[in-house]
N, C-alpha and C positions, 0 to 999 in steps of 0.2 A: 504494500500500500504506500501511497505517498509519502503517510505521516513517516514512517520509517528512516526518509531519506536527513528529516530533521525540520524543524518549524523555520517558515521564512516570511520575512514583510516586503508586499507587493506594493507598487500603486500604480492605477492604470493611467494616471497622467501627472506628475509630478509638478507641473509649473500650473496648473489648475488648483492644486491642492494648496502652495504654497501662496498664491495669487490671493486665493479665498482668505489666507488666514490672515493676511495684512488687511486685509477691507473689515471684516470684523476687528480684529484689534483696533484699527484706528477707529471704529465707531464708539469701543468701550472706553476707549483711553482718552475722550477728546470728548466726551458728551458735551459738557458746555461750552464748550468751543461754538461745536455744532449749532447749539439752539441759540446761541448771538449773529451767526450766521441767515442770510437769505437763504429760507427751504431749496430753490431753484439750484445752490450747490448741491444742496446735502443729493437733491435728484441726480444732479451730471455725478457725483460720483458714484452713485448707486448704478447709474445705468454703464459708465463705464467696466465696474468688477461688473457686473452681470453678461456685459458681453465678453471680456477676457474668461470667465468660468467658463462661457457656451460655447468658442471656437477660436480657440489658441492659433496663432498662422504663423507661417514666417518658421526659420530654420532648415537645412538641410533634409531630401526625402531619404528615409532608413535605407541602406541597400546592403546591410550586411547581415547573414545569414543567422538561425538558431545557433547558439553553440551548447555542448555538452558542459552541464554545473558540474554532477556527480551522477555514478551510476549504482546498483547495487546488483549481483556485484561489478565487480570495476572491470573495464574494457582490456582484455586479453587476461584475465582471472585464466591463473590452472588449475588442478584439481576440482572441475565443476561437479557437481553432484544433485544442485537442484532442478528447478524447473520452472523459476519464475526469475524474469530481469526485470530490473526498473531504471528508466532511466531520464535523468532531468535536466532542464534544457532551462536556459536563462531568458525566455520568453512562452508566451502563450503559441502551440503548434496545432500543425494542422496534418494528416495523412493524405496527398492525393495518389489513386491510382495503384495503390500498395498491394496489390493481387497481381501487378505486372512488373512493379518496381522492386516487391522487396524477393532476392534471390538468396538461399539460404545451400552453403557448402560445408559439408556434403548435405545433398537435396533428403527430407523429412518425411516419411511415410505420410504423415497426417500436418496439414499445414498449421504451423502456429498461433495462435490467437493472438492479435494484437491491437490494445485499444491507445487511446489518447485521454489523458484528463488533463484539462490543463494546461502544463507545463510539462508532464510528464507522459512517458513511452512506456505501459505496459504489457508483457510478453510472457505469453502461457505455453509453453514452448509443446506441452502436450504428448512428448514420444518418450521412446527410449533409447537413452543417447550411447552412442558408439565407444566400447573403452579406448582409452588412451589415444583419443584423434581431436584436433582443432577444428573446431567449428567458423564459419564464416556466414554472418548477417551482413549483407550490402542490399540498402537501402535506396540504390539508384539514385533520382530525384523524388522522393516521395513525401519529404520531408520539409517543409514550408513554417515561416511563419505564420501566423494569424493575420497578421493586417497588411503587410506590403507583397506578400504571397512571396521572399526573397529564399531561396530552393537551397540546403544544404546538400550539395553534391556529393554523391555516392557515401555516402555515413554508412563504415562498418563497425560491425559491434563482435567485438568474436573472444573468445573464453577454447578451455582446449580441457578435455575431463580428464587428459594425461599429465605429466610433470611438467610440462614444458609444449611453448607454442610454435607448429613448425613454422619455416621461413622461407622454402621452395616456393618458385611463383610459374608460370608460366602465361606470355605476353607475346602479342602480332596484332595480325589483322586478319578479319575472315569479311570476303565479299561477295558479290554475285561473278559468277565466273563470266556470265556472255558480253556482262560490260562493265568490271569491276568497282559497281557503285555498293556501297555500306545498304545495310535495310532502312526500309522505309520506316515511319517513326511506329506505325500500324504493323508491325511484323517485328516476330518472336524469334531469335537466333542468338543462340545459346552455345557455348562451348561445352564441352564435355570431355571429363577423366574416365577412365575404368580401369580397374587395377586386374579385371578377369582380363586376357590377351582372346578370348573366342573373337571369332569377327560377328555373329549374333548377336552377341551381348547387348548394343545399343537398342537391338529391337525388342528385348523382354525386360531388362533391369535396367534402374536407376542410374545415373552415375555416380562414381565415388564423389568427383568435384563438379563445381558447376560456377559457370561464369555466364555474364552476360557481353554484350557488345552496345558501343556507343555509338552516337548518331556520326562520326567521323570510320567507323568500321572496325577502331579497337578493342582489344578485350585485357584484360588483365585478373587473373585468377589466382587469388591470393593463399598466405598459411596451407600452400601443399607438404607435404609430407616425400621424401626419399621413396622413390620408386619406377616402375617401367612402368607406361599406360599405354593404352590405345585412344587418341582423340579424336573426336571427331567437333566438326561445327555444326549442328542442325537449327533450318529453319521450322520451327516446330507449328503445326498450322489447328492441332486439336489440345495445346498444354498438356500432353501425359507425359511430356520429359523422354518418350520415346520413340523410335525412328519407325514411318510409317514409307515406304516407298512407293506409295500409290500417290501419296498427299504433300509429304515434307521434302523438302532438296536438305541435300544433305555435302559436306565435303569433307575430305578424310587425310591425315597424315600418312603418307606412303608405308611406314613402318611405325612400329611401336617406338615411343617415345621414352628416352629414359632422363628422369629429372633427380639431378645430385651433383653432391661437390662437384664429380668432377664434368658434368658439363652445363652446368650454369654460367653465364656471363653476369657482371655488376650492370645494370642497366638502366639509365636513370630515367625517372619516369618524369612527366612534368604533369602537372595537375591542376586545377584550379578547384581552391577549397575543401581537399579531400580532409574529415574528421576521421581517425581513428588514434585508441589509444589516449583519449581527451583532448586531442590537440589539433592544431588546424594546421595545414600543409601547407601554402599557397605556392611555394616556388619548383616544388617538383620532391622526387625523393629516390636513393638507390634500392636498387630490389637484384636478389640473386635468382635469377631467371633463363627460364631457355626461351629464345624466340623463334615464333614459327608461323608463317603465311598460309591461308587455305580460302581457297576460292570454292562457294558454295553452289549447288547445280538439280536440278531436278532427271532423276531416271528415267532412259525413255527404257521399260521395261518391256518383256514381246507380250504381254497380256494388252490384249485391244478389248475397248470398250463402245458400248453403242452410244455415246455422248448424248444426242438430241434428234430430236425426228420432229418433222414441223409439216404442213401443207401451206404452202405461201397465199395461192391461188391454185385453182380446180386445178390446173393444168401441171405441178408442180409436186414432186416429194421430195423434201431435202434433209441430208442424216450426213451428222457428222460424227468423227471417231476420236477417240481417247489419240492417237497414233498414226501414223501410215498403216496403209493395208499393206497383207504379205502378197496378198494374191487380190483376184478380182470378185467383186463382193455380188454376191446373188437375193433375187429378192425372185418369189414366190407370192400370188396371190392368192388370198386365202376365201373370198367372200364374193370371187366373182371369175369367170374362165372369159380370157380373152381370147378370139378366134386365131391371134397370130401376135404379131410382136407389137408392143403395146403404148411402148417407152424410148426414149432416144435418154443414154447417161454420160452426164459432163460431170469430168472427175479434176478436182483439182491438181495442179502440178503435183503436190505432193501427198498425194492421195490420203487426207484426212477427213475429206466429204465429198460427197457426190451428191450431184442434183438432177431429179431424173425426170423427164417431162415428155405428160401423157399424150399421146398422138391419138388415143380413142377417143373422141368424142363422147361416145355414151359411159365411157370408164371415169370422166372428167367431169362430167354431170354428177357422179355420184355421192353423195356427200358427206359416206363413209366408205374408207380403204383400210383393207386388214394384207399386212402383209408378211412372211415368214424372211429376215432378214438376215444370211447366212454368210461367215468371213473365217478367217480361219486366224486365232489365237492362239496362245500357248496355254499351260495348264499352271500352280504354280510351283512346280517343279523343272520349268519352264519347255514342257514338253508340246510342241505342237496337236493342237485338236480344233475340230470345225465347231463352231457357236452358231446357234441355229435361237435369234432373238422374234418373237411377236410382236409387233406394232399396230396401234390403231390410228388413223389421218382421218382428222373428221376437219371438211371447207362449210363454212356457214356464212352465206354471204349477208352484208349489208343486207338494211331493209330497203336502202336507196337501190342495192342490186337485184334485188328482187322483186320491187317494183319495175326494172327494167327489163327483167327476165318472163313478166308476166306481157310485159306488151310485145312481146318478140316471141315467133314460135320456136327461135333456136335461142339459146341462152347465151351464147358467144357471140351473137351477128351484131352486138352494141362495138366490139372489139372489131370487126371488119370494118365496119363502117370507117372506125378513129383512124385504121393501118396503124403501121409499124413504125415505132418511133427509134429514131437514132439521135445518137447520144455522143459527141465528142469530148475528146481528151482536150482539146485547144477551143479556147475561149474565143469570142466573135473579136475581132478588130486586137487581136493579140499577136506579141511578133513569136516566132518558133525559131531554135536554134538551128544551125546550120545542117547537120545530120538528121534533122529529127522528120518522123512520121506522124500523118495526121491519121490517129486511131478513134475510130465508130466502133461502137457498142450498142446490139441492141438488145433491147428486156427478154426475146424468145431465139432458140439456137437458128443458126439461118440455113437455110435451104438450097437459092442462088446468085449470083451475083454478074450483074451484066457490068460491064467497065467501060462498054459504047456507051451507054447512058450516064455516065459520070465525065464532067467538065471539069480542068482545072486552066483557065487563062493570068496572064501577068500582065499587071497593070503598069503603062510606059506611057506616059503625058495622055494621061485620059484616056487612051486608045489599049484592046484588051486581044493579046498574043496568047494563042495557044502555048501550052508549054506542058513537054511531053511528060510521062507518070507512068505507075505502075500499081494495079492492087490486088493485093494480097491476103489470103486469109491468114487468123492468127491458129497458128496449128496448137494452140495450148488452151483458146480459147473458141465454142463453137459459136461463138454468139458475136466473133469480134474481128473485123478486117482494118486494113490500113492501106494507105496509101502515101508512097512516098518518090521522090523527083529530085535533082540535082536542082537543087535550089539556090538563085543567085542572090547576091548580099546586096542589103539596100533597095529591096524590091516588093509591089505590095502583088498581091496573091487575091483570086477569087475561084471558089469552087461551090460546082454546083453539083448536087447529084438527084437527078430526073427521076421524077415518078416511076415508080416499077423496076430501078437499079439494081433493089435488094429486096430478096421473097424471103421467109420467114418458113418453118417446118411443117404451120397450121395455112398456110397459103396468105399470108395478110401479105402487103405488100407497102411500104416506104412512101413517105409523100414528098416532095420536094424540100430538099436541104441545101442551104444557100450557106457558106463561112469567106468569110474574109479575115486574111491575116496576114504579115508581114515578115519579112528578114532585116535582121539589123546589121551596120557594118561589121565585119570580122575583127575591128578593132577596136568592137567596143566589148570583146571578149578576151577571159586572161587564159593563159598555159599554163598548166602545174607539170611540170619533168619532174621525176619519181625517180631517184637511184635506192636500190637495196641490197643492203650487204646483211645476212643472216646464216647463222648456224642453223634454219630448222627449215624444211622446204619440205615439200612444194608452201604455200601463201596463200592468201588469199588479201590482197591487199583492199583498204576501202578507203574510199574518200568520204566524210562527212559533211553537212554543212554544221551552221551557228546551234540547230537544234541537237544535232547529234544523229539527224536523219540519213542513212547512207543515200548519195545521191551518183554515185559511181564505184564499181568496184572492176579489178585486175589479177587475174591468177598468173603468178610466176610458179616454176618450177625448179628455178636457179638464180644467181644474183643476175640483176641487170638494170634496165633502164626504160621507164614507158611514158606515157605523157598523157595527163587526162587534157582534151583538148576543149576550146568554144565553154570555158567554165563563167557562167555568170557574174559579177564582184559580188563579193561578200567574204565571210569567214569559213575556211575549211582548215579540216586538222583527218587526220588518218591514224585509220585503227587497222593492225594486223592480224588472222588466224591463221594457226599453225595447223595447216588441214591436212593431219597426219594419214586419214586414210583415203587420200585423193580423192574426194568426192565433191570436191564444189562447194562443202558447206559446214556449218561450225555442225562437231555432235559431240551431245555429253558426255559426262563418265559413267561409269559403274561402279558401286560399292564393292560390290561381294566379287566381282571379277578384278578388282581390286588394279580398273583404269580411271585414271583422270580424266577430266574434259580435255576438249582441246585448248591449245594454249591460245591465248589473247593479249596483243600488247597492244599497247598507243604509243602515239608522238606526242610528247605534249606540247609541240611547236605548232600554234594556229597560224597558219595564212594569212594573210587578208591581202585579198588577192580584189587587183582595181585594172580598167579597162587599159586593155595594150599593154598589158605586161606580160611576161612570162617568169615562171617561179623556176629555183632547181631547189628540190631537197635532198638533201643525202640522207640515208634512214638505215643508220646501223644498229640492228636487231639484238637483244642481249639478253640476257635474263632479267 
């Protein structure tokens, strides 16, 4: 209980107190003063103390944190034996967010009970404690004043039930591997000890130690004890402290970790305002520690899942997957026999959905679809088996559509009438870079495309010159063609593409689409030259812009030299992947097969890159 700590005299506003007491004494001390006096003073002084008691102003605002008075018992206490802490603080406190803040090492079968009274921090610790090991309460930011809400940062409180408290640390960084940023402030990522060496262990038990990370990506994991562990970093997405590979990313120490004399370094930390031990830290402090980097990553595991199944429009079933498929995905109707084939299916590049769209009219009418949705998955032993999933697509149109559907004997012919709308990538009265294609997209996969009916003229002193072209469909996408021409600099551009151009799979047909757009001079664009010198190949280099958007990327397979060319001004910086298994693309790691992601650097040299210039960087890759 408080009283315990010892009796103390508070006052919650000191120059109020004292303020009052001078205005009464001078009234007792001075009465006849007073009453020879014009009533009209004795008012102005009454009302002046009445307004210094009710809003004191003026002074410096508070900005320094709670601090630690005394605790019971006292901060690193050995031989602990109870099961109640108290602890007091030289102002009135407050807990926020203490279910995500306060991290308790080694992690507590049953969470501790912690209240606030006051001034004071009490702690029902509730378990049964570990013999002969140091405890560690880190408090994060949880910990606030009452009135200026000013956060004592990371307050640990730690006691040890053995003779003595250890002094092993272990300290880095843990990030997201595909773009090495720290967690977000909403996300749980947690270091973790284990003294068992099984590579399981993280998925059924506890860890011995536990740390957390801060909004910069570091961590520091305090009073470990002499030994080998296995660490890992887990982003933990349900708080059970353990590794879920369906759910959590996770990243791992290549080998067991051994922390002691002889491979700790002195390492100095720098800190602001860290309390332990009663005391405040502010300039930093040494710690005998191993340090160690780990980039965190989510498993692409061979278990696929049926993610989402929607009906957009009658015409439409779209399903997407946990994964890439291994194979090609079958769907079976279950509610209805189509005389023949039924369906036209567009599969993403990377096959993680597909969207399949119904060519039966009377199948599209219907306004429930049952279908048997069959892919082939592993088991989790990771043995290949076929998954055979049941779906229901139920389309329920508007009342607006249905009112339409009643005045039409076909329920589509509102859709014939509109045609087929096309959709460009380039904006009306917009200029286009020098290489680029003018890409249409339309809402239904396309059928034909005539190129006599499309116009593209250059416009030269009002007067409008054919100028030759070519179009193409997009083999990646069945809904999307392009058109592209040796386009000259400083020139404006009209196109037209004529009614009936482009047919659609349901037979709708295109209405006239008119774009004008332009080219700018060649030199009002910059060159980035790219040299790279790297131990890790093949690459995949990227250019980014200001957002961090890739807006260009380069695969090398040995050092050399390339040139992103016709770059717009602005800011670009470049990120590399070490695309170990030749495939084009960043892929993660594996735990239990005990591979890494692939590797991810940057330059941290931004560009900024301005018209008629050209860049050279040199980009020596290194660890």
């Amino acid at each position: 209980m408080p009283g315990s700590l010892g009796k103390t005299t508070e006052s919650v506003c000191p120059e109020k107190k004292n303020k009052t007491k001078i205005i009464y004494s001078k009234r007792n001390n001075t009465k006849r003063i007073i009453c020879c006096h014009n009533l009209a003073i004795l008012f102005i002084i009454l009302l002046y103390g009445c307004a210094q008691v009710g809003a004191p102003t003026g002074g410096p605002r508070d900005t320094t944190p709670p601090l630690v008075v005394k605790s019971e018992p006292g901060n690193r206490t050995i031989n602990f034996s109870g099961n109640e802490i108290t602890i007091l603080f030289d102002e009135y406190i407050v807990l926020k967010n203490l279910n995500r803040e306060l991290l308790v090492s080694p992690p507590l079968e049953i969470r501790p009970d912690v209240r606030v009274r006051s001034k004071y921090i009490l702690i029902s610790l509730n378990n049964d404690l570990l013999p002969n090991t140091t405890y560690t309460m880190n408090f994060g930011d949880a910990i606030t004043d009452n009135n200026e809400g000013n956060i004592l940062k990371r307050f640990e409180f730690v006691f040890s039930t053995g003779s003595y408290i250890d002094s092993l640390a272990l300290t880095g960084t843990a990030l997201s591997a595909t773009d090495h940023k720290p967690p977000l402030e909403s996300e749980d990522v947690y270091i973790m000890l284990y003294e068992d060496p099984g590579d399981s262990v993280p998925l059924l038990e506890l860890p011995r130690y536990l740390g957390g990370i801060n909004e910069s990506g570091h961590f520091l994991v305090n009073n470990i004890r002499p030994g080998t562990f296995r660490v890992i970093a887990l982003k933990d997405t349900d708080g059970d402290l353990r590794y879920d590979p369906l759910t959590d990313a996770i990243a791992f120490a290549d080998t067991l970790v051994v922390i002691g004399p002889e491979t700790v370094e002195e390492i100095h930390i720098i800190s602001d305002t860290v309390q332990t031990a009663d005391t405040v830290r502010d300039e930093g402090f040494l710690l005998q520690a191993v340090k160690l980097d780990m980039y965190y990553f989510y498993e692409e595991t061979g278990r696929i899942f049926l993610n989402t199944r929607s009906r957009e429009s009658p015409r439409e079933v779209f399903l997407t997957f946990t994964r890439s498929a291994y194979d090609s995905v079958t769907i079976r109707p279950l509610n209805f026999e189509p005389d023949s084939t039924w369906f036209i299916a567009q599969y993403t590049s990377d096959m993680d959905s597909i969207r399949y769209w119904i060519t039966d009219t009377s199948i599209a009418a219907m306004e429930r679809i049952d279908l048997e949705v069959s892919f082939m998955t592993t088991d989790p032993e990771e043995q290949f088996i076929m998954q055979h999933d049941t779906v229901q697509l139920l389309y329920r149109p508007t009342e607006r559509a249905r009112s339409a559907a009643r005045r039409q004997e076909d329920a589509l012919e509102p859709q014939r009438e509109t045609g087929l709308r096309l959709t460009s990538g380039t904006a009306n009265n917009r200029s286009i870079e020098p290489k680029a294609m003018i890409r249409y997209i339309a809402g239904t996969p396309l059928a034909e495309l005539d190129p006599g009916r499309v116009e593209l003229k250059r416009i030269v002193d009002s007067l409008e010159y054919d100028h030759a072209f070519t179009v193409v469909r997009d083999t990646n996408d069945i809904r999307c063609f392009m058109i592209s021409a040796l386009w000259e600099e400083e020139s404006q551009y009209h196109l037209v593409i004529l009614p009936g151009a482009v047919s659609d799979i349901f037979g709708l047909e295109n209405d006239s689409v008119r774009l004008n757009f332009s080219t700018l001079p060649e030199d009002y664009y910059a060159n980035i030259r790219v040299t790279v010198e790297s131990a890790y190949f093949p690459l995949i280099i990227q250019l980014m812009d200001a957002k961090e958007q890739i807006v260009r990327q380069h695969f090398m397979e040995r050092p050399g030299t390339f040139t992103f060319e016709y770059m717009i001004p602005g800011t670009y910086s470049l990120k590399a992947i070490h695309d170990r298994n030749n495939n084009k693309k960043w892929d993660t790691g594996n735990y239990f097969r005990k591979i890494q992601p692939e590797s991810v650097f940057y330059n941290k040299t931004r560009t900024e890159a301005r018209s008629n210039w050209d860049y050279e960087i040199l980009w020596q890759i290194t660890d």
